[in-house]
Backbone as CSV, one residue per row, in Angstrom:
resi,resn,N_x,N_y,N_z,CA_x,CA_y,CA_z,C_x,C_y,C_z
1,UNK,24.890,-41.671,15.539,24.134,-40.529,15.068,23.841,-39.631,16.275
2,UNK,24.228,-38.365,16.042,23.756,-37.646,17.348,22.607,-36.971,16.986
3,UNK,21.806,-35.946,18.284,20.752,-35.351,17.926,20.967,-34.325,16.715
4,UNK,22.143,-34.118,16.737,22.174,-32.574,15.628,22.129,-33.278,14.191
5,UNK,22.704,-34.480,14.317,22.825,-35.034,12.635,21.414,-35.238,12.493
6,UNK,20.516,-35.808,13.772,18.841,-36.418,13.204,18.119,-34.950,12.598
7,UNK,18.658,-33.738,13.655,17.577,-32.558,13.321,18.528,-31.977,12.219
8,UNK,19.653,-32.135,11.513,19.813,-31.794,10.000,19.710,-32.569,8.951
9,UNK,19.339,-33.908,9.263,18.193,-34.864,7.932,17.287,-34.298,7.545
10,UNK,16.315,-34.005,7.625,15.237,-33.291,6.868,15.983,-32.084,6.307
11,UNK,16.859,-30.626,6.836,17.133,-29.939,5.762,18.005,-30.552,4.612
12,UNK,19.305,-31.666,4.917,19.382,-32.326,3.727,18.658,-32.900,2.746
13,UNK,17.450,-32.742,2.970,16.631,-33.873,2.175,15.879,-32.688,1.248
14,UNK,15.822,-31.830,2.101,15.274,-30.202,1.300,16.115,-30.101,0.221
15,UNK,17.509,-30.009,0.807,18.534,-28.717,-0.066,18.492,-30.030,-1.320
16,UNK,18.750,-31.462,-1.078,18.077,-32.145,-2.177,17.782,-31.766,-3.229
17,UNK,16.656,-31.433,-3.091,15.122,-30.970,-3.673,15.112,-30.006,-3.983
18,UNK,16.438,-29.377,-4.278,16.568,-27.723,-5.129,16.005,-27.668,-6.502
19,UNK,15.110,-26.932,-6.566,14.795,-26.495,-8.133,14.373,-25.275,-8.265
20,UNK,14.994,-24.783,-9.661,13.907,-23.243,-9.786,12.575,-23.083,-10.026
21,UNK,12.720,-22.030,-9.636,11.214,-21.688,-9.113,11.005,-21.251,-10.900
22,UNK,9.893,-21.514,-11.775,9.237,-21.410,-12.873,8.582,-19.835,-13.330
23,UNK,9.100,-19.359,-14.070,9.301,-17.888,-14.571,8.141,-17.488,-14.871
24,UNK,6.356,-18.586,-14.993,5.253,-17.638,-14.893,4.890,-17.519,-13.425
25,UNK,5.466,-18.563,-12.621,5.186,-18.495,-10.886,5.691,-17.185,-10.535
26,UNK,7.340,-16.868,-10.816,7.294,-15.808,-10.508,6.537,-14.545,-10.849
27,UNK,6.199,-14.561,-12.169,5.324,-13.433,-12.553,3.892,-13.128,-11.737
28,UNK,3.343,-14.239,-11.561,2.184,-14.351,-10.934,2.384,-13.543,-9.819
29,UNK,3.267,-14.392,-9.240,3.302,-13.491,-7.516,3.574,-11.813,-7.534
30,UNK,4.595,-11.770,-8.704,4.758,-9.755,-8.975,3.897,-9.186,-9.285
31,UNK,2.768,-9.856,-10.147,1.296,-9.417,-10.195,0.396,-9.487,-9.305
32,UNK,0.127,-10.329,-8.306,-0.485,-10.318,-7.070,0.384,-9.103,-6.368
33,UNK,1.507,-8.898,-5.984,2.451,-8.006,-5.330,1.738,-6.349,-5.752
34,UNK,1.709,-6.395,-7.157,1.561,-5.015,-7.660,0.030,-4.884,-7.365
35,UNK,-1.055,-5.749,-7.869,-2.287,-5.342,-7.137,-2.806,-5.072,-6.153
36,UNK,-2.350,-6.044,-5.259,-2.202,-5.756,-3.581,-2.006,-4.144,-3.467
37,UNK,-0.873,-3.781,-4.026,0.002,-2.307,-3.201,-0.838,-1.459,-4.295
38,UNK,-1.472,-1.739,-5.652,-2.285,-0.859,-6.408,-3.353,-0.168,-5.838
39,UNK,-4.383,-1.599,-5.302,-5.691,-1.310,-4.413,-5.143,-0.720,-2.981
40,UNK,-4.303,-0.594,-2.411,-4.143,0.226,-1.279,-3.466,1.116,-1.628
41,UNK,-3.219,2.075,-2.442,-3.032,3.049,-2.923,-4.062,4.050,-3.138
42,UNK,-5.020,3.046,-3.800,-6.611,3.588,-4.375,-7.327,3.912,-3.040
43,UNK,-7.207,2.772,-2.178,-7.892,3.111,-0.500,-7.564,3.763,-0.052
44,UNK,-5.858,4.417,0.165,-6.057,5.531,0.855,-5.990,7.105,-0.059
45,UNK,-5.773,6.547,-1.432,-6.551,8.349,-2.276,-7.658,8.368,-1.901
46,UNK,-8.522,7.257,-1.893,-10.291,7.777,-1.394,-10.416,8.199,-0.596
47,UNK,-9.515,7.890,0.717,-9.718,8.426,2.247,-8.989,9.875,1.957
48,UNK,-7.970,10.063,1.465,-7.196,11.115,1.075,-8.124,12.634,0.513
49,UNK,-8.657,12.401,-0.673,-9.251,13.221,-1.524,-10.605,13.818,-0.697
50,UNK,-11.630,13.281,-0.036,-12.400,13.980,0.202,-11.897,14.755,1.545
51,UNK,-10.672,14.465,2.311,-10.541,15.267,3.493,-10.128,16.557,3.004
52,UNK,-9.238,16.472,1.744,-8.725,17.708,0.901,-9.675,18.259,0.141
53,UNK,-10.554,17.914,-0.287,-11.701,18.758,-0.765,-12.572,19.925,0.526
54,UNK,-13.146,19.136,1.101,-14.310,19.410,2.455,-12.822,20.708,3.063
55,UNK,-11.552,20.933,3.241,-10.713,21.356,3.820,-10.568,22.644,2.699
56,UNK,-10.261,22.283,1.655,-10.655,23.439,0.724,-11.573,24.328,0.591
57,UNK,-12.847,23.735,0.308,-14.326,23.969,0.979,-14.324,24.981,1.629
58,UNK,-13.922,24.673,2.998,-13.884,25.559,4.278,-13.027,26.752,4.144
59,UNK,-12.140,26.016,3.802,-11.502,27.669,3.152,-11.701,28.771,2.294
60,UNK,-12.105,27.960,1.432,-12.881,29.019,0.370,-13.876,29.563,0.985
61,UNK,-14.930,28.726,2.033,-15.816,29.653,2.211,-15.594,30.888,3.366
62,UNK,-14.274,30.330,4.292,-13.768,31.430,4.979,-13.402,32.910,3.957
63,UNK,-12.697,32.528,3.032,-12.196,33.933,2.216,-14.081,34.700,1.737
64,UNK,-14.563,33.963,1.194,-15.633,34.664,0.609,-16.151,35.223,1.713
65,UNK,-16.681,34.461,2.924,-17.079,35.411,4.052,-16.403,36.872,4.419
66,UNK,-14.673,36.651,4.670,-14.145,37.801,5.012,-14.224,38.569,3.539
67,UNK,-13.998,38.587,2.769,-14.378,39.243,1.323,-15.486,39.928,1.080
68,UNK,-16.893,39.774,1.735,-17.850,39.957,1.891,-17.800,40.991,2.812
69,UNK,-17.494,40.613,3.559,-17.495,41.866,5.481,-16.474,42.607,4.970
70,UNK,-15.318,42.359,4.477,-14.644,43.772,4.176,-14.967,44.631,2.984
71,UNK,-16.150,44.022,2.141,-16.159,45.162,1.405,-17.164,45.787,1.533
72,UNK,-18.096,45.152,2.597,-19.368,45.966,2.886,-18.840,47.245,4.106
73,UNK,-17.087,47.102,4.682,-17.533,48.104,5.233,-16.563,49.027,5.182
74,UNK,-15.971,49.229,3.576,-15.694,50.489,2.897,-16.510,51.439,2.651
């Protein structure tokens, strides 16, 4: 027996031990998968949405200011 046959006993003993994997296991995990990437979606619209609001904001209140000064000095 050489070293390479001792350190490929255990993966023989794996590939063995082939079975499929059970069709609600997989579901489970695509549902963990999709919530995971759902809720960090949601985390960064929250971080997202108020920088685009407050940025709007500012803008709008830039136009009304200049809107203001130019028509007071027609």
């Amino acid at each position: 027996m050489t070293p390479n046959d001792r350190d490929d006993q255990p993966i023989r003993l794996l590939y063995d031990q082939d079975c499929e994997t059970r069709d609600d296991f997989v579901e489970r995990v695509r549902r963990k998968i999709h919530r995971r990437s759902a809720s960090a979606q949601v985390a960064s619209f929250s971080w997202f949405v108020p920088r685009v609001f407050l940025k709007e904001m500012i803008e709008l209140i830039g136009y009304l200011v200049t809107a203001l000064a130019g028509g007071k000095g027609r």
